[in-house]
VEXDREN-2710 file (C-alpha; in Angstrom, 1 decimal):
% VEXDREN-2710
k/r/px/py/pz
1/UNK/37.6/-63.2/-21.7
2/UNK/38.1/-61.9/-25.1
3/UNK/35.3/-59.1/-24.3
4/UNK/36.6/-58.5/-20.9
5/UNK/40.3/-57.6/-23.4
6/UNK/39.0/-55.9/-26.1
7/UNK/37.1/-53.8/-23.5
8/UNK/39.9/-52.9/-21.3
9/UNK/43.1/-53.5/-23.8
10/UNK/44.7/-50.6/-22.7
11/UNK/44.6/-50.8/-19.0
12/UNK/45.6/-55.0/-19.7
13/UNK/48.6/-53.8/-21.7
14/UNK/49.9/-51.0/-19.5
15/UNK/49.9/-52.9/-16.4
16/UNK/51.7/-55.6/-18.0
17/UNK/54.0/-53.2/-19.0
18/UNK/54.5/-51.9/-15.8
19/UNK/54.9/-55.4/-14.3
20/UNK/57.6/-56.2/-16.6
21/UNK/59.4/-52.8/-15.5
22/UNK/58.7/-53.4/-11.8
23/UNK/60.4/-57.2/-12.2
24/UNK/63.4/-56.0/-14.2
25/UNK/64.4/-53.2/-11.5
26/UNK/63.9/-55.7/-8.7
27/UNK/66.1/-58.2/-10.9
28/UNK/68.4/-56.5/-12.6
29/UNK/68.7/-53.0/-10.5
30/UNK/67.3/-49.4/-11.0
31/UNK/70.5/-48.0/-12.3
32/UNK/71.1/-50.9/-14.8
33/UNK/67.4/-50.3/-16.2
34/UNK/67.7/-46.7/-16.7
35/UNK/71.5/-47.3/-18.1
36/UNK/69.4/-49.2/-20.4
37/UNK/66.8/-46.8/-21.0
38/UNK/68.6/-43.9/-21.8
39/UNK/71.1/-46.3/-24.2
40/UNK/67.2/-46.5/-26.4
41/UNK/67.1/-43.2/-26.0
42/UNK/69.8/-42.0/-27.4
43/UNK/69.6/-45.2/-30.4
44/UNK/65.9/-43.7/-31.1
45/UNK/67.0/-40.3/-31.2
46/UNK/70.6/-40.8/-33.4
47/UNK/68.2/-42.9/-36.2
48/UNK/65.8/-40.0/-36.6
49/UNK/68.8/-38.1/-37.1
50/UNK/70.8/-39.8/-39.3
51/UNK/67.6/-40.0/-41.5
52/UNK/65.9/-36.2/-41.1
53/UNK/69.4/-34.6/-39.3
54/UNK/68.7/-32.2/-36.3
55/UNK/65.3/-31.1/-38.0
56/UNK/63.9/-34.4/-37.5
57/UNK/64.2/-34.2/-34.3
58/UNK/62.9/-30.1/-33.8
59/UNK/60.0/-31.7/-36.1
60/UNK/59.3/-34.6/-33.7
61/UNK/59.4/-32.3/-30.6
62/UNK/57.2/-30.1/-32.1
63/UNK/54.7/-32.7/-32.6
64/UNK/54.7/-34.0/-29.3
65/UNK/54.1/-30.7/-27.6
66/UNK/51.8/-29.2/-29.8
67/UNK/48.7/-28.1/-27.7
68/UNK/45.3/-29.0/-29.3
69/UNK/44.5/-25.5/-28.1
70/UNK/47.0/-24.1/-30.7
END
């Protein structure tokens, strides 16, 4: 078992993941969930802010959609 894990950790942990989002829409509702998600959003985004202000954020952006081509 603990091969079979350390094999396939990924694909364990996402659909885990994905079962936990799948039982909190059909229990607490779609709208609620992405209420919530976009509430963590916005927290996420406000604390890089408040510690880097706006460039933080450019910085982080810029990170995330640099292209290994470039």
């Amino acid at each position: 078992m603990k091969e079979f894990f350390q094999n396939h950790k990924w694909a364990v942990i996402l659909s885990v993941l994905a079962l936990i989002v799948v039982l909190m829409i059909y229990l607490i509702g779609w709208w609620t969930l992405l209420a919530g998600v976009l509430v963590a959003v916005a927290i996420f985004f406000g604390r890089m802010a408040d510690r880097g202000g706006l460039e933080a954020i450019k910085d982080f952006f810029r990170r995330l959609f640099r292209g290994k081509h470039a």
